[in-house]
C-alpha positions as CSV (number, residue, x, y, z in Angstrom):
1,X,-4.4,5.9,-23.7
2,X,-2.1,4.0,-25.0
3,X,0.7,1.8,-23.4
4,X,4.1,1.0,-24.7
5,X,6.6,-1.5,-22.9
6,X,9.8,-0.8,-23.7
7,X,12.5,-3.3,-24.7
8,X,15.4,-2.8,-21.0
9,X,18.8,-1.8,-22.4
10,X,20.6,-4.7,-20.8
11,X,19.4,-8.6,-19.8
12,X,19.5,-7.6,-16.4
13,X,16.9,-4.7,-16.3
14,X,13.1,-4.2,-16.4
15,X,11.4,-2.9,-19.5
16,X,10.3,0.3,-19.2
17,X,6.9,1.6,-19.6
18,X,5.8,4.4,-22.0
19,X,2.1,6.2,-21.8
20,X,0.8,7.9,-24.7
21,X,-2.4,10.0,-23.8
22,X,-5.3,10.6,-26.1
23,X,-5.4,14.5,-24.9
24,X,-2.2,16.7,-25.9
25,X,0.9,15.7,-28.1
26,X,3.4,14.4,-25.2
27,X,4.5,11.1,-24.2
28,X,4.9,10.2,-20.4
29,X,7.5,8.0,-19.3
30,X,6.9,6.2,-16.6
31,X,10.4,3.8,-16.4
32,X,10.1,0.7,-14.4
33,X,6.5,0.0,-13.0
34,X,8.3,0.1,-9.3
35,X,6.2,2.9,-7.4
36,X,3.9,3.5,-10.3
37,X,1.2,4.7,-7.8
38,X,3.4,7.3,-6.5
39,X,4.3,8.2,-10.1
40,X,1.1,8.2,-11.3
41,X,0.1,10.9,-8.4
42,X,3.6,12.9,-9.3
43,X,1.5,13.1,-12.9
44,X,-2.2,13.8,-11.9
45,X,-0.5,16.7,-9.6
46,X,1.5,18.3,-12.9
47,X,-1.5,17.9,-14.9
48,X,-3.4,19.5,-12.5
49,X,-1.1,22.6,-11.5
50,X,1.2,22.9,-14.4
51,X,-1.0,21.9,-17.8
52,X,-3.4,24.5,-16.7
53,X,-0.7,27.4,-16.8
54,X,1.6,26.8,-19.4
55,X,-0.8,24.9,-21.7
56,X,-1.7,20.9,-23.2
57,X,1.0,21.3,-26.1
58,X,3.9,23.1,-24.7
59,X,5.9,19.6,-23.8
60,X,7.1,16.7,-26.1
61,X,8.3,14.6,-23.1
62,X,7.2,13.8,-19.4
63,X,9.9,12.0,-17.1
64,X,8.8,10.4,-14.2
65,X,11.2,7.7,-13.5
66,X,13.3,9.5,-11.9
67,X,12.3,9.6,-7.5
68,X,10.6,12.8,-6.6
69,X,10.6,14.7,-9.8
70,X,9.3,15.4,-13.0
71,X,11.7,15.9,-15.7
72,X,9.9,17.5,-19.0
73,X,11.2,18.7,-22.7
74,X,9.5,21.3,-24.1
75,X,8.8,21.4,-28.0
């Protein structure tokens, strides 16, 4: 996997943190690390219910900075 850190978009933010996995063509955002074990789990539940179903290379992007959801972009 590999790990981006994102430059923040103002001097008084956190860089954001950007996961590229080795399997399927999507990029997960994670945002700030705040809660990243509770993000984390938000992903290994979509990966395990929703990549199943609809397929490894059916999304481009994976949100999960945002609390309680995940946000995706399909191709």
């Amino acid at each position: 996997m590999q790990i981006n850190v994102l430059p923040p978009p103002n001097a008084r933010t956190q860089p954001e943190i950007e996961l590229i996995p080795r399997v399927g063509d999507h990029v997960v955002l994670l945002g700030w690390l705040d809660g990243y074990e509770r993000k984390l789990d938000k992903l290994l539940a979509f990966y395990r219910k929703a990549m199943p179903k609809e397929g490894w290379n059916k999304w481009n992007y994976i949100n999960l900075k945002y609390d309680g959801q995940v946000v995706c972009s399909k191709r």
